[in-house]
Structures are given as C-alpha cells and as structure tokens.
C-alpha positions, 0 to 999 in steps of 0.5 A: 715549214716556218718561214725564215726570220730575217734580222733587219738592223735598224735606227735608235733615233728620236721620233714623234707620233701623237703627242710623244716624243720618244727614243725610237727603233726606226727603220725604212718599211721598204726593207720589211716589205721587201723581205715578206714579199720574198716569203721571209718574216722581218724582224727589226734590230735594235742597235743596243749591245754588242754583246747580243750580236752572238745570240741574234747571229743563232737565232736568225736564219739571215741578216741584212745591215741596212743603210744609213750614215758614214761610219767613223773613220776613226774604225778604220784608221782615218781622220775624221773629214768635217764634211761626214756627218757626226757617227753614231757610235752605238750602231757602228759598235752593235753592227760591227759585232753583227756583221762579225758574228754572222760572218763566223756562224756562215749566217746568210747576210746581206749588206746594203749601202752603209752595211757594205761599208760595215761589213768591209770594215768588220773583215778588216778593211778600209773606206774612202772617207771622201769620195769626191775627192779620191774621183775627182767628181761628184756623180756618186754622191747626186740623189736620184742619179741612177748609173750602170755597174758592170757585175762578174757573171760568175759571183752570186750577185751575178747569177741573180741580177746578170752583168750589169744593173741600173742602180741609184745610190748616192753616197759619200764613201767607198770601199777602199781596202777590201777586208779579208775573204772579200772578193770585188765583183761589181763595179761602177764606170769609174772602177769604184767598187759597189758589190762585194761577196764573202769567199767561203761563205753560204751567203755573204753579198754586200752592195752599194745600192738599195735592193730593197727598193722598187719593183726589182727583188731578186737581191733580198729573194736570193738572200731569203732562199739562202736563209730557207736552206 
C-alpha cells in the first residue's frame, strides 16, 4: 500500500547555495523528517496560487500549515501593531484558501504555531495582535522557554500526548475568537488557548508548539494514520 502524501506549506524566500542567489521554496527539514519517520512521504508547498488550493486539498492524503510569521491582522479585522513584522501577503493568501479547501474535503490537517492561527482565521475567527499586552506578561514570547499546557483528555490531542505536555513555543499572537467548528482543548496556565480541534472533522488539530521537532512524534503520527485511512 503507498504511503500517504503529506503537504507540508512552505517559505518563498531569497536564499543563497553556491554563488546564487535565488527566489526559493524553504522549508525547516524537521518537518520532513518527522513525517518519513511516521511512514508519510513530505511534499513541500509552495505558496504560489490560491487557485491551486483545491486541487492539492484532492491530491494529498494530509496537510500540515506550518509555522512561520504573524499573519495581517488586517484578515481579521485588527490594526496592524508596529512591533508585528511586516506579513507576507502571498502566503497569508495561499495558505488561508488551503486551510479552507482542506477543511471542506475533510482532509486530515494538522496546523502548527502560525498554521493554528491560519487555520483559525480561515474558519472565521480572530488573534491577539499582541500577546504581551492582552497577559500583562512576556513568558509566551521567550525562546527556548518551555511551560506546561493542560489538554482535554477526551479531544484527539489528548488521546495521543495525554492531559498535559511540556512544550517550547514563543510567539507573539493568539487565538482569540475561535473560528467556527473549532473547539478549544489545550491550554496554557494563563488560559491562553494552544491546541484547537475541528468538531466534525476526520482530523483537524491545531497547536501552538512545534510537534515536528525533537524526539516526541506522536502529533505528526496520529496525523499520518489518519492520512492512511
């Protein structure tokens, strides 16, 4: 039996090897890697046209939205802060009309760090442009800080990790309103949201961490079984 194609959305960013200097499709290998060792094939994403996002949701048998920078809160009906970096308007577009397509083909997805904030945003919801200022402090956003979130046993992210995980993730924004059919069901101490599930869905699971990375890869297992279905 194939093994199943998982789409992994990616950077169009300039990049240098040799002596070029080149418009480029990038993407972190930790991604890749964990999806071959779950026994799915990765395939990169280029964030090209949104017009394509139907035929890549048919062709796939799961998606991940990977990380990467805030998205424009003008998406979501906020003032830009001038302390967000600049978005990048071509994958806000592409991966917005990815996330929807694969929402409507029941395609197995899995969102991480910023892909959980598209995949909010694509069902409708909103972010915390600036985190800091909503908690009145700065531990979300500290690299290599690693904290607890406590996770609802019953939810899909709990069957796989259990109620709670030890997870690094600094970043800016969060969810704020959910987006319809999503259902909160990890949390940080401070009740900031960092895993949502898609009610109704084969596999819709959205975290604020980086699964893909380290040792522990039940996430992008349980996303690849699901794919294999």
């Amino acid at each position: 039996m194939p093994r199943p194609l998982i789409g992994i959305t990616a950077y169009l960013e300039a990049a240098r090897w040799g002596n070029w200097v080149r418009e480029a499709v990038l993407s972190p290998p930790a991604y890749a890697r964990a999806v071959e060792k779950a026994g799915g094939i990765p395939v990169l994403l280029p964030p090209m046209s949104p017009g394509g996002a139907d035929d890549y949701a048919r062709g796939l048998s799961g998606v991940i939205l990977a990380g990467g920078c805030e998205l424009d809160p003008a998406l979501y009906g906020a003032a830009r802060d001038e302390r967000v970096d600049a978005p990048q308007d071509h994958r806000d577009r592409f991966e917005l009309a990815l996330a929807r397509a694969a929402v409507k083909a029941g395609l197995p997805l899995l969102a991480v760090a910023r892909g959980m904030h598209v995949l909010n945003v694509a069902q409708g919801g909103s972010l915390i442009p600036w985190l800091p200022d909503e908690v009145g402090h700065d531990r979300h956003s500290e690299a290599g800080r690693a904290h607890l979130v406590q996770i609802s046993v019953s939810s899909r992210l709990g069957k796989a990790l259990g109620d709670h995980a030890e997870v690094t993730a600094p970043h800016h924004q969060a969810v704020k309103r959910l987006g319809a059919d999503l259902l909160a069901v990890a949390w940080a101490d401070d009740q900031i949201v960092e895993g949502v599930e898609l009610q109704g869905h084969p596999f819709g699971v959205g975290v604020q961490w980086h699964p893909e990375r380290g040792g522990e890869n039940r996430l992008v297992e349980a996303l690849v079984e699901a794919a294999g279905r």
